[in-house]
C-alpha positions as CSV (number, residue, x, y, z in Angstrom):
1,X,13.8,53.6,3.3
2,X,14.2,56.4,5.8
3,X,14.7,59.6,4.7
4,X,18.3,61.3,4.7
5,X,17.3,63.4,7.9
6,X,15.6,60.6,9.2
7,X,19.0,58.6,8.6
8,X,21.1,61.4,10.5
9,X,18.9,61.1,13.9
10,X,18.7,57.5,14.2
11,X,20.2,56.1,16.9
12,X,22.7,52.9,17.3
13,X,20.1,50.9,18.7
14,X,18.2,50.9,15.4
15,X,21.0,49.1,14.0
16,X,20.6,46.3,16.1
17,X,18.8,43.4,14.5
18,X,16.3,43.1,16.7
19,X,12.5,42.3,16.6
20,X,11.3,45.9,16.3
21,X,13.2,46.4,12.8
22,X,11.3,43.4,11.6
23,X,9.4,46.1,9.7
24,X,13.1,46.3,7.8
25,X,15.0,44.3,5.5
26,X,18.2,42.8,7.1
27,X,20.2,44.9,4.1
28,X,18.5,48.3,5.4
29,X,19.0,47.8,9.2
30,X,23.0,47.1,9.0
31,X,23.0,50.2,6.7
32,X,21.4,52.9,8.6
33,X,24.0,55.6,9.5
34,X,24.7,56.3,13.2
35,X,25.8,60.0,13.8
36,X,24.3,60.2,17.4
37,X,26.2,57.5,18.7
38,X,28.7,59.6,21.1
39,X,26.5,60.0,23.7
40,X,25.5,56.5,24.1
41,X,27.0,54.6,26.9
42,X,27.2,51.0,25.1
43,X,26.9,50.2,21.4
44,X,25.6,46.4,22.0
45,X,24.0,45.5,26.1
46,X,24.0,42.2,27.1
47,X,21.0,40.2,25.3
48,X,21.9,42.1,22.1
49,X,22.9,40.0,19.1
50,X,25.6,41.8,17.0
51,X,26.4,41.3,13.4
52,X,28.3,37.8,13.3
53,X,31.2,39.9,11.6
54,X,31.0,42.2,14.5
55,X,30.9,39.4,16.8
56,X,33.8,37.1,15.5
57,X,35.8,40.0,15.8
58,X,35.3,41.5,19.0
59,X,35.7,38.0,20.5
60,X,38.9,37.9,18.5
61,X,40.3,41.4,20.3
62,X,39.1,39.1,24.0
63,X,40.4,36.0,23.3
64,X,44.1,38.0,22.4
65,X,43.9,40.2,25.7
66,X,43.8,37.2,27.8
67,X,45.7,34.8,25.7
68,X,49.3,35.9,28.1
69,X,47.4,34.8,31.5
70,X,46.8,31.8,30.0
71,X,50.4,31.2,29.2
72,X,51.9,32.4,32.2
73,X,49.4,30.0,34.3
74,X,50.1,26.8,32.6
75,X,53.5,27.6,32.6
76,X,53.9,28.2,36.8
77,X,51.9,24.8,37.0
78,X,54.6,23.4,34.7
79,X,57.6,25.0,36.7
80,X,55.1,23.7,39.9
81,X,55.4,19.9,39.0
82,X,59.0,20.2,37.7
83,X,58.1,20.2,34.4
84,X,60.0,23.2,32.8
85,X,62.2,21.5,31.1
86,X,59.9,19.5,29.0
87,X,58.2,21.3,26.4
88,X,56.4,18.6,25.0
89,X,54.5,18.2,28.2
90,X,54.0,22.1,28.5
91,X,52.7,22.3,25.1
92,X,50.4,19.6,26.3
93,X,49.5,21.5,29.6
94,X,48.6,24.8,27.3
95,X,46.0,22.9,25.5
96,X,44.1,21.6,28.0
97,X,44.1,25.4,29.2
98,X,42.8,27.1,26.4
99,X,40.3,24.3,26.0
100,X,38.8,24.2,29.5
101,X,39.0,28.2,29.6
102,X,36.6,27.7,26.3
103,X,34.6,25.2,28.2
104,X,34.0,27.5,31.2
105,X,33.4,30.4,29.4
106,X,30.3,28.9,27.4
107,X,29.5,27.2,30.1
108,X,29.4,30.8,32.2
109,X,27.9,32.8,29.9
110,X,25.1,29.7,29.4
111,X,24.1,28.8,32.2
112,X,26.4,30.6,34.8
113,X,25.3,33.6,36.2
114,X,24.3,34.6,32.8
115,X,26.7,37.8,32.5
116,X,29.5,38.9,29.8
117,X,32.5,36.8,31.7
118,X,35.5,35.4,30.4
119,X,36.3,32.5,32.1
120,X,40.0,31.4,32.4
121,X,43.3,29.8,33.7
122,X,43.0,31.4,38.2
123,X,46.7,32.2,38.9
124,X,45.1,32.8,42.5
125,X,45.3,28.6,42.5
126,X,49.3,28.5,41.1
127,X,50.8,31.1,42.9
128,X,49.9,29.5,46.7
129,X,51.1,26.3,45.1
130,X,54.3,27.7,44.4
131,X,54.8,28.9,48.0
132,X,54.0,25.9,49.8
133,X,55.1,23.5,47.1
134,X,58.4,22.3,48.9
135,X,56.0,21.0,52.3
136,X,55.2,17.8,50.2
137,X,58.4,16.1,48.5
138,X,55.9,14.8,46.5
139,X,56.9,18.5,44.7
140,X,60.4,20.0,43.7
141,X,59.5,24.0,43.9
142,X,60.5,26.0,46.4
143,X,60.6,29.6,44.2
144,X,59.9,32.5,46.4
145,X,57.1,35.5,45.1
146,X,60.5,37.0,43.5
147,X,61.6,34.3,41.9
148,X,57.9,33.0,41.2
149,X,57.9,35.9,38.8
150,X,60.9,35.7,37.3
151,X,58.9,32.4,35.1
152,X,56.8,34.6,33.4
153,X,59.4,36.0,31.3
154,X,61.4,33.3,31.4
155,X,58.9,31.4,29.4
156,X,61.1,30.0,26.1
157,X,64.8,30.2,28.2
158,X,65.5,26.3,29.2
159,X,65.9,25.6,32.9
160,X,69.2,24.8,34.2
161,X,68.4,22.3,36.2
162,X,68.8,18.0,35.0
163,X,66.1,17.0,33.0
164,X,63.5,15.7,35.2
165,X,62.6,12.2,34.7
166,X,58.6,12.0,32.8
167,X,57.5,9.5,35.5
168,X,58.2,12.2,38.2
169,X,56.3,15.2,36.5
170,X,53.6,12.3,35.8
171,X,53.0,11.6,39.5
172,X,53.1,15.6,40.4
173,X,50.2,17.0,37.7
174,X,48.4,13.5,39.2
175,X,48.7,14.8,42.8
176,X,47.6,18.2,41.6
177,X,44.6,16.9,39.7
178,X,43.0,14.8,42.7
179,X,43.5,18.0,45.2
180,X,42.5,20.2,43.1
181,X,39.3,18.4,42.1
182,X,38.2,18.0,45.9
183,X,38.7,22.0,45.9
184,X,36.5,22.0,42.8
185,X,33.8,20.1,44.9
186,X,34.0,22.5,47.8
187,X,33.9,25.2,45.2
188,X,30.4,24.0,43.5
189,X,29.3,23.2,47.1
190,X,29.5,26.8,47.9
191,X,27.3,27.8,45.5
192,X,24.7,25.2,44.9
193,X,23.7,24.9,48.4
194,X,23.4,28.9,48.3
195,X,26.0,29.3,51.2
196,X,27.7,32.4,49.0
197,X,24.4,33.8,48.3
198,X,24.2,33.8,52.7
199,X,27.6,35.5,52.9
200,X,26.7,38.3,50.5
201,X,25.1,39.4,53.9
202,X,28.8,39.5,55.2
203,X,30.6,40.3,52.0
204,X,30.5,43.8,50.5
205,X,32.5,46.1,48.6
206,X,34.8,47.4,51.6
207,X,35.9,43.3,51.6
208,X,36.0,43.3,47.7
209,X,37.5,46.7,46.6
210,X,41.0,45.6,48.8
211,X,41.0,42.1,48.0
212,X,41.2,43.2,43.8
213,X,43.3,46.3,44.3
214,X,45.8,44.1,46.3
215,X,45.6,41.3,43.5
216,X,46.3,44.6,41.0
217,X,49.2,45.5,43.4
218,X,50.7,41.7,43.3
219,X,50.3,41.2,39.2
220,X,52.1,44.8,38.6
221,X,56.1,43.0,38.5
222,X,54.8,40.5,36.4
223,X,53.1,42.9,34.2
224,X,56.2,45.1,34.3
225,X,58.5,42.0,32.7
226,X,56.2,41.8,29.8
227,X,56.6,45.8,29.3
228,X,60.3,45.8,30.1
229,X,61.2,43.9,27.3
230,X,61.1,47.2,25.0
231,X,59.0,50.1,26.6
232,X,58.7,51.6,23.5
233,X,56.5,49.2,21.8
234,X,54.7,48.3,25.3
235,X,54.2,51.8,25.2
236,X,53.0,52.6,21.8
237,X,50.4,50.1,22.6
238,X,49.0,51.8,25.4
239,X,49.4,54.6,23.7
240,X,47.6,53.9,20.2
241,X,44.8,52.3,22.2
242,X,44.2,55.2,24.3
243,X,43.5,57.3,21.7
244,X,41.9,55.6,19.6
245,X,38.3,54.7,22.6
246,X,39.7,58.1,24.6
247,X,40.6,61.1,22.7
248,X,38.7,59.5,19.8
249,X,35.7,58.2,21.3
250,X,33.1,61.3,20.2
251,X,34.1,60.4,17.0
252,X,32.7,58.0,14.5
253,X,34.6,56.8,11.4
254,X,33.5,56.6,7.7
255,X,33.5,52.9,7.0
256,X,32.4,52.0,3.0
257,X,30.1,49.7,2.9
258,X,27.8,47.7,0.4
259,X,24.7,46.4,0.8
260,X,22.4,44.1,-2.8
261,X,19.5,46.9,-1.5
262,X,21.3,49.8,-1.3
263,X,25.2,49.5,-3.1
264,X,27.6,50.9,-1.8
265,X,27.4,54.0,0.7
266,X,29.8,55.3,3.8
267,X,28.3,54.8,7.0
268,X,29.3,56.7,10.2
269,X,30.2,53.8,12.9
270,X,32.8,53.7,15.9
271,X,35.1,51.0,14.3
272,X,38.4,52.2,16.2
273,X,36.6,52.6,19.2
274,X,35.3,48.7,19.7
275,X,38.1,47.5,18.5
276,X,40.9,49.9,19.7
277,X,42.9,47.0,22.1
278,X,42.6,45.0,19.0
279,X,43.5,47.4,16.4
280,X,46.6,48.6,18.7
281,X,47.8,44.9,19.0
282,X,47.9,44.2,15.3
283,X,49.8,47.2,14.3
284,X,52.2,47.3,16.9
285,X,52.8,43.2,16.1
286,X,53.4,44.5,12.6
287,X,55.9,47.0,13.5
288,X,57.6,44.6,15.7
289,X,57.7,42.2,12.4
290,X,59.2,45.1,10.4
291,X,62.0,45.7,13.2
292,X,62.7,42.1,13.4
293,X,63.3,41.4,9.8
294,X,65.4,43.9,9.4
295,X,67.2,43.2,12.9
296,X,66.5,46.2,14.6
297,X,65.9,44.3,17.8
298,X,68.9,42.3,19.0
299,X,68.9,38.5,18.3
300,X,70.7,37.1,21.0
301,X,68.4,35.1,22.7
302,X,69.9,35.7,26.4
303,X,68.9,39.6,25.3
304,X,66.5,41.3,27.1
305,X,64.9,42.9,24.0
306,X,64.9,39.2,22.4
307,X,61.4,38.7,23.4
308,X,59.9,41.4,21.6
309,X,61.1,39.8,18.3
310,X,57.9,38.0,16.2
311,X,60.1,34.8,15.7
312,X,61.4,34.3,19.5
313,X,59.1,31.8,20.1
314,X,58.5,30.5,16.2
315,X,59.5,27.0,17.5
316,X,56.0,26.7,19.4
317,X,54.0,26.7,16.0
318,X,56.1,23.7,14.8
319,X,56.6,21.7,18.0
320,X,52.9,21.6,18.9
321,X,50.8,19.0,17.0
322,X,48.3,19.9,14.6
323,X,45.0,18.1,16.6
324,X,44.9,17.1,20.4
325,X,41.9,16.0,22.2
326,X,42.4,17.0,26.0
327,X,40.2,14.0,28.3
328,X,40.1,13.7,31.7
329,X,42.8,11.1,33.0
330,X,45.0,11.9,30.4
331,X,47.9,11.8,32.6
332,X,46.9,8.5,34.5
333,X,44.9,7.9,37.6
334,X,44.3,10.6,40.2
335,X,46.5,10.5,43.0
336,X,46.1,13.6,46.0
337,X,48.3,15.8,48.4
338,X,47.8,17.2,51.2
339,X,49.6,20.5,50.6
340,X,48.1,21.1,47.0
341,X,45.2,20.5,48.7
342,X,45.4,23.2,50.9
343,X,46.8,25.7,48.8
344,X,43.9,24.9,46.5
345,X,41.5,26.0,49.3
346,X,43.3,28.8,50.3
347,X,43.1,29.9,46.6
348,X,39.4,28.9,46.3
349,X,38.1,31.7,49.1
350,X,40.3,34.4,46.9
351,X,39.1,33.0,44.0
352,X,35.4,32.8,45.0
353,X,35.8,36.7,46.6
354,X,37.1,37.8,43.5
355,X,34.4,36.1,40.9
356,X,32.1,38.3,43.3
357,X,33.4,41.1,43.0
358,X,33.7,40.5,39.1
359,X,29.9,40.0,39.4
360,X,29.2,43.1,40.0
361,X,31.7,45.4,38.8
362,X,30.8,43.7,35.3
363,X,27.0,44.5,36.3
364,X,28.4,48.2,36.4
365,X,30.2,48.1,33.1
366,X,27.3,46.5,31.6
367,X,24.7,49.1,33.1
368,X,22.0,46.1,34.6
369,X,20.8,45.5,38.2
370,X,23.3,44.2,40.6
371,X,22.6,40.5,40.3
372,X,20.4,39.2,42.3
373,X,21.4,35.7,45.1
374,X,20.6,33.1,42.9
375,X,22.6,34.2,39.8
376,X,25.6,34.8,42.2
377,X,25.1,31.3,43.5
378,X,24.6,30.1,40.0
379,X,28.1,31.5,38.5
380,X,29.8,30.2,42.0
381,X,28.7,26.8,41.1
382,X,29.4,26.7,37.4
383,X,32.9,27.9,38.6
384,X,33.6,25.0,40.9
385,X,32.0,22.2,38.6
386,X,34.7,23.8,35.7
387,X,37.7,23.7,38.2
388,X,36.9,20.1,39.2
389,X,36.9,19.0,35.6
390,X,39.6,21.1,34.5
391,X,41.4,19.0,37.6
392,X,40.4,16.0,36.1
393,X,41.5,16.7,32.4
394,X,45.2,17.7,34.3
395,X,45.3,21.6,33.8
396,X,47.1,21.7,37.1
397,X,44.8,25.0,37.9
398,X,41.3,25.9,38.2
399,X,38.5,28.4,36.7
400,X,38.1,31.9,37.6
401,X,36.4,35.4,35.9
402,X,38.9,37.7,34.1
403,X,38.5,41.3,35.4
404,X,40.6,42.5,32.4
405,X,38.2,41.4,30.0
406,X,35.7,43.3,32.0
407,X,37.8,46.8,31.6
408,X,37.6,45.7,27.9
409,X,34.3,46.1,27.6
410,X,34.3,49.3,29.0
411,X,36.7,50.1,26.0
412,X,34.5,48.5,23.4
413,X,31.5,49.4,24.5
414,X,30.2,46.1,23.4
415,X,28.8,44.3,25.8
416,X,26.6,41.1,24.4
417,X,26.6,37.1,25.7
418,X,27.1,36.4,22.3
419,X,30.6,37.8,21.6
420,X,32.1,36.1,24.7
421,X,30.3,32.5,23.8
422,X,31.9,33.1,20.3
423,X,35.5,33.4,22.6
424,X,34.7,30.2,24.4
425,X,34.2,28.7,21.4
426,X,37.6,30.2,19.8
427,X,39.3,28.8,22.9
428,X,37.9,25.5,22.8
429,X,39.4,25.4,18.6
430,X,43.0,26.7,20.0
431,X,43.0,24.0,22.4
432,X,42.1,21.5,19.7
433,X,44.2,23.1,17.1
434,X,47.4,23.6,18.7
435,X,49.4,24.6,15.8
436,X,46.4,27.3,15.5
437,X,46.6,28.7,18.7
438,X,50.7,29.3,18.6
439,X,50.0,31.6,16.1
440,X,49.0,34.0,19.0
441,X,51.5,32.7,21.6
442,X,54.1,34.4,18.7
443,X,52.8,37.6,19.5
444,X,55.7,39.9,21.0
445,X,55.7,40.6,24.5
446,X,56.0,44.1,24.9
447,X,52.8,43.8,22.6
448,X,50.7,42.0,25.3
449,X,52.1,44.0,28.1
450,X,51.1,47.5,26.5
451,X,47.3,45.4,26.0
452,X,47.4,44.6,29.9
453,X,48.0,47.7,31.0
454,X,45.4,49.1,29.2
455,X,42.6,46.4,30.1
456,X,43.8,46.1,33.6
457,X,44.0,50.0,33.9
458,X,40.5,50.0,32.9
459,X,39.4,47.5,35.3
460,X,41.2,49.0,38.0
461,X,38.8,51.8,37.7
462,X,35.6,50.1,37.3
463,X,36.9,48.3,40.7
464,X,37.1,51.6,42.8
465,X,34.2,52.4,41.3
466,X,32.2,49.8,43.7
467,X,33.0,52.7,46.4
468,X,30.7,54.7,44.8
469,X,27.9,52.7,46.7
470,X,29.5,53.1,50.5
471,X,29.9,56.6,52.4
472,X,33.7,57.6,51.5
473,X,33.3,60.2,53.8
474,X,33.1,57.6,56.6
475,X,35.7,58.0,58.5
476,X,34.9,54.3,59.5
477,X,35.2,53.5,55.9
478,X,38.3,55.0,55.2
479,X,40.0,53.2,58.4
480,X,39.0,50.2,56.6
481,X,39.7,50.6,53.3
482,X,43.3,52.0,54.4
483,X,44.3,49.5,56.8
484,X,43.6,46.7,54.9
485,X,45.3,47.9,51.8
486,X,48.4,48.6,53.9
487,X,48.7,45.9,56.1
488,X,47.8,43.2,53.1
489,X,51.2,44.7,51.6
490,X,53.0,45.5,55.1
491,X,52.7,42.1,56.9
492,X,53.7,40.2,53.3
493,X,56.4,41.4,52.3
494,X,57.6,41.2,56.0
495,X,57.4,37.9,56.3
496,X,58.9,37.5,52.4
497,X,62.1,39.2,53.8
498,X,62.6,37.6,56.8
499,X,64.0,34.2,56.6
500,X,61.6,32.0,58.9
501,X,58.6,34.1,59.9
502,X,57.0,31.7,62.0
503,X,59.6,29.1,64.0
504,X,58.0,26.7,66.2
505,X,60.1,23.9,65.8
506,X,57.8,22.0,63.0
507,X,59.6,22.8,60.2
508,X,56.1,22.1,58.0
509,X,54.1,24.1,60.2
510,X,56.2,27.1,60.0
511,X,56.6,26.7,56.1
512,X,52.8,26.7,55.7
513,X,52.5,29.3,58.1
514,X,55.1,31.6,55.9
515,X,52.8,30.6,52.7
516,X,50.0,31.9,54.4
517,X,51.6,35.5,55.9
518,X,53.1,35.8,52.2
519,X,49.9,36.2,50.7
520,X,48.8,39.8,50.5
521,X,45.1,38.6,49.4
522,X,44.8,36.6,52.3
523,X,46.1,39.2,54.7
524,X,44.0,41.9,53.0
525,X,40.6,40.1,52.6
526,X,40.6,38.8,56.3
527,X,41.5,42.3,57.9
528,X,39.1,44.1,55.6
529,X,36.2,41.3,56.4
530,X,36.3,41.2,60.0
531,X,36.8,45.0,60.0
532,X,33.7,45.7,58.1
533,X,31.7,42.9,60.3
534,X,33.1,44.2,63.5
535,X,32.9,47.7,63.4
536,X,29.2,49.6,63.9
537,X,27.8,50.5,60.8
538,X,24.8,51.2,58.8
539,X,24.1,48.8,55.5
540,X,24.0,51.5,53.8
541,X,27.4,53.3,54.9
542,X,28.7,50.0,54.3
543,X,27.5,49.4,50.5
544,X,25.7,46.4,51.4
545,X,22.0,47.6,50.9
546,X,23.1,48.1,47.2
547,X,24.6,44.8,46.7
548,X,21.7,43.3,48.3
549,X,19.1,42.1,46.4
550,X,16.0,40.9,47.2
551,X,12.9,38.7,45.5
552,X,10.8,41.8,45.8
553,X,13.4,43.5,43.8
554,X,13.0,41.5,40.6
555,X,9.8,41.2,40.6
556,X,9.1,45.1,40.6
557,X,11.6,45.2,38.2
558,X,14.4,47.6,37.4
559,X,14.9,51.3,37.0
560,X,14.8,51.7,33.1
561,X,16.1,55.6,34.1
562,X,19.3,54.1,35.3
563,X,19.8,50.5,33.5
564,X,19.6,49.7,30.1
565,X,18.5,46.0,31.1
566,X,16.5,44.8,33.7
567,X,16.8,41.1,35.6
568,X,16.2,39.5,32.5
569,X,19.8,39.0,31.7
570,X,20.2,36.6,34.8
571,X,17.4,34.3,33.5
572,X,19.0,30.9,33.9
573,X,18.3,28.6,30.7
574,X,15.5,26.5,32.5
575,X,12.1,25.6,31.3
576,X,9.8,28.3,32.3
577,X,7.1,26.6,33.7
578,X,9.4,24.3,35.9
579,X,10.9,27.7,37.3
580,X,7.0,29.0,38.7
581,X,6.9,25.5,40.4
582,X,7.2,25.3,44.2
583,X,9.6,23.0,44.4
584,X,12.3,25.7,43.1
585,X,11.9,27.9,46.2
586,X,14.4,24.8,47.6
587,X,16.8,25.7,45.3
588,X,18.7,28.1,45.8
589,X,20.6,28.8,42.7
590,X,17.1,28.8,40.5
591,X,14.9,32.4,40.3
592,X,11.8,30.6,41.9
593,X,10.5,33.9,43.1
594,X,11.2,35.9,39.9
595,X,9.1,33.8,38.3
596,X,6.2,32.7,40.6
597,X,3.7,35.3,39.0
598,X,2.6,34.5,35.5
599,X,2.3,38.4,34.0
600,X,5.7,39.5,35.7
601,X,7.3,37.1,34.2
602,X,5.8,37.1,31.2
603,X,6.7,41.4,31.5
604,X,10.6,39.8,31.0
605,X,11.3,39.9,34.5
């Protein structure tokens, strides 16, 4: 046993279980006290393996933060096939969300690009749906962005509309799967015949940076309907979170603990740091409990404040069954529409742009190498093999990386595979145990919106933070960054006011045509792209050179003065001798390179 001096200096890395403390019993590792912790920039790094207690709860505090987005999403596919009327079907739909986010988070974190990444319900595939939805008849939506919105709080009010027949909403979700599947296919296509790792040439952070801030600019009114409910709570949850990985983070907290080898003892440790989004939700649910049982908050259901009660949604836990099995074809043979179809492909190239820029802003969170072609390519492919058999089990949406849970990590400081394959795995059990995972759907709205402004708030930052690698004082740069920003919100919500945008005559050409000037992502991402291609400018002005990364790269290795991993985190789960074979130099989304040389590789490049 280490001395009690020896005890004071030893740092939160020696708590890790790792090979080094082999030395150690299991008993004396988890024990040791950490009182130099504060300066420390992450508690657990990607390949780390925290305590399974540890884990199971930090993947608890994910799974809650994005729990909302995957509600909201299965609900807009539900109001997309005219299907918000029937609650037994969107009970359905929210199952075979929560268990294909599961699947495409394990699957991700696996054998995906191999970073930290939640892996969930892409509103960037729902929202284009929504807006071009009344081209085909086949559909019966015709909301506008506004009234697109206005579904996200509306989530437990019935729809006064006739109840549509089930046949009907059966041959819509069978239209969406089939498009949406093709979509899938172009998706995987992009990365596994390394096409996306080729346009990483093209694509750098003065394309990314607008395309997320303008996706941040579009989710703020839905946001605002989950905080609107009572700003008081939403607010007290921003508020106790804050302080507690903020003003509180140079802090550790005296936890009692007891260990058979050493009894009980109070170890220093940054509970209320890791787990301040968590800890922030579960008191303020509590105080919402205490206010609703003693009626505090009105209980009229056409209320605004009703949502903020604990039992305004109470009916979900009873009305979903205890066991359901999601399987593709579920909702019969795949049928296919042309105007899902290309509102699936317009959402695919946001989607894809945004995974991207997820890549590497979670690369920056995490503190490794930017990752390198073939990881990027890897994750792109994983993504579009997902969203074509989420299509085929009839989610009605695809897969896509959620930068939220990214800004959590920056909050937790916790970092490791292993927590987010232990939330793909919690997802896959609330999508098999429905009356499990309406537990969470129960929680109080103000309550989620304080916890997305606080993970969104924190990924907003680590997004500008990407201009750290281009020259800001470019006046170049700041041309492109400005324009794009402003015309992505300028020519949208034009063409949202206007009545007919685009008249030609062809009344479905002009409608698509309005679907496409409506969308600030598209607008923004185009402008900034062929700005950025067009103008002159150096790689590195541009932030390319830093994104780019080469063969020669990895195998030299990483900067161990500026990352706390190296490429080792991208290492696909591949036989190692099949990866120094020539053949994989064909392949795009395989390391052949990395791996080539014997000694580097066996360095843990």
């Amino acid at each position: 046993m280490p001395s009690e001096t020896q005890e004071e200096k030893t740092d939160v890395e020696q708590i890790k279980l790792t090979e080094q403390d082999s030395c150690k019993t299991k008993d004396e590792v988890l024990e040791t006290t950490v009182e130099n912790y504060a300066d420390k920039y992450l508690i657990y790094g990607v390949n780390d393996a925290p305590p399974i207690h540890i884990t199971i709860v930090c993947a608890l505090q994910q799974g809650l933060l994005s729990l909302s987005g995957q509600l909201i999403v299965s609900l807009l596919v539900a109001e997309a096939v005219c299907a918000s009327n029937n609650e037994i079907f969107k009970a359905r739909l929210l199952s075979s969300t929560l268990f294909m986010s599961g699947v495409t988070t394990v699957a991700m974190n696996l054998f995906g690009i191999r970073l930290p990444l939640f892996q969930g319900a892409a509103s960037e595939y729902v929202i284009p749906l929504l807006l071009v939805a009344n081209v085909d008849g086949t559909f019966c939506s015709s909301l506008t962005p506004e009234s697109e919105q206005s579904v996200a709080i509306n989530m437990t009010a019935n729809a006064s509309i006739e109840e549509i027949p089930i046949d009907r909403i059966m041959s819509n979700i069978q239209a969406l799967q089939g498009s949406l599947m093709v979509a899938g296919v172009v998706h995987a296509m992009l990365g596994f015949t390394g096409l996306i790792g080729f346009l990483l040439k093209f694509v750098g952070p003065l394309t990314i940076v607008p395309t997320l801030v303008l996706i941040f600019i579009f989710l703020i009114k839905p946001v605002l309907k989950f905080v609107e409910v009572n700003w008081g709570i939403a607010m007290s949850t921003v508020l106790l979170a804050v302080i507690l990985f903020l003003y509180l983070g140079n802090h550790n907290m005296p936890v009692p603990v007891w260990t058979p080898s050493g009894g009980f003892r109070i170890v220093h440790y940054p509970l209320h740091q890791v787990f301040a989004i968590l800890i922030s939700i579960i008191v303020n649910w509590i105080i919402c409990g205490i206010l609703t049982k003693f009626d505090v908050i009105e209980n009229d259901p056409d209320g605004k404040g009703y949502n903020a009660r604990t039992d305004a949604r109470s009916d979900i836990i009873s009305d979903n069954p205890w066991i359901t099995f999601p399987y593709p074809g579920q909702y019969g043979p795949f049928s296919f529409s042309g105007a899902a179809f290309l509102s699936c492909m317009i959402a695919t190239l946001i989607s894809v742009l945004d995974s991207i820029g997820d890549y590497y802003a979670c690369a920056r969170v995490c503190r490794v190498p930017a990752p390198p072609r073939h990881a990027v390519n890897r994750g792109i492919l994983i993504e579009g093999v997902c969203s074509f058999i989420s299509g085929s089990v009839g989610c009605g949406h695809a897969t896509s990386t959620y930068g939220g849970n990214i800004g959590a990590i920056g909050v937790s400081k916790v970092a490791s595979r292993r927590v987010f394959l232990c939330t793909g795995i919690l997802y896959i059990l609330f999508g098999i145990f429905g009356k499990f995972s309406a537990i969470f759907i129960t929680i109080p709205y103000p309550v989620l919106g304080g916890a997305i402004v606080v993970m969104f708030g924190i990924f907003f930052g680590v997004v500008l933070s990407n201009l750290e690698v281009t020259n800001m004082s470019s006046p170049r740069n700041m041309a492109i960054i400005g324009l794009s920003i402003f015309i992505g919100l300028s020519v949208p919500t034009w063409a949202q006011k206007v009545e007919n945008p685009v008249n030609t005559g062809n009344g479905q050409f002009d409608r698509i045509m309005a679907m496409l000037l409506g969308n600030p992502n598209l607008i923004g991402t185009i402008l900034a792209c062929f700005l950025d291609n067009t103008v002159p400018g150096s790689d590195e002005d541009r932030g390319i050179a830093a994104w780019q990364v080469s063969d020669d790269d990895v195998t030299a290795g990483h900067d161990k003065t500026k990352f706390n991993e190296g490429y080792e985190v991208y290492s696909p789960l591949f036989p190692r001798r099949l990866l120094s074979s020539k053949v994989m130099k064909f392949i795009p989304f395989l390391p052949y390179e990395a791996y080539k040389d014997p000694e580097t590789f066996a360095n843990g490049v």
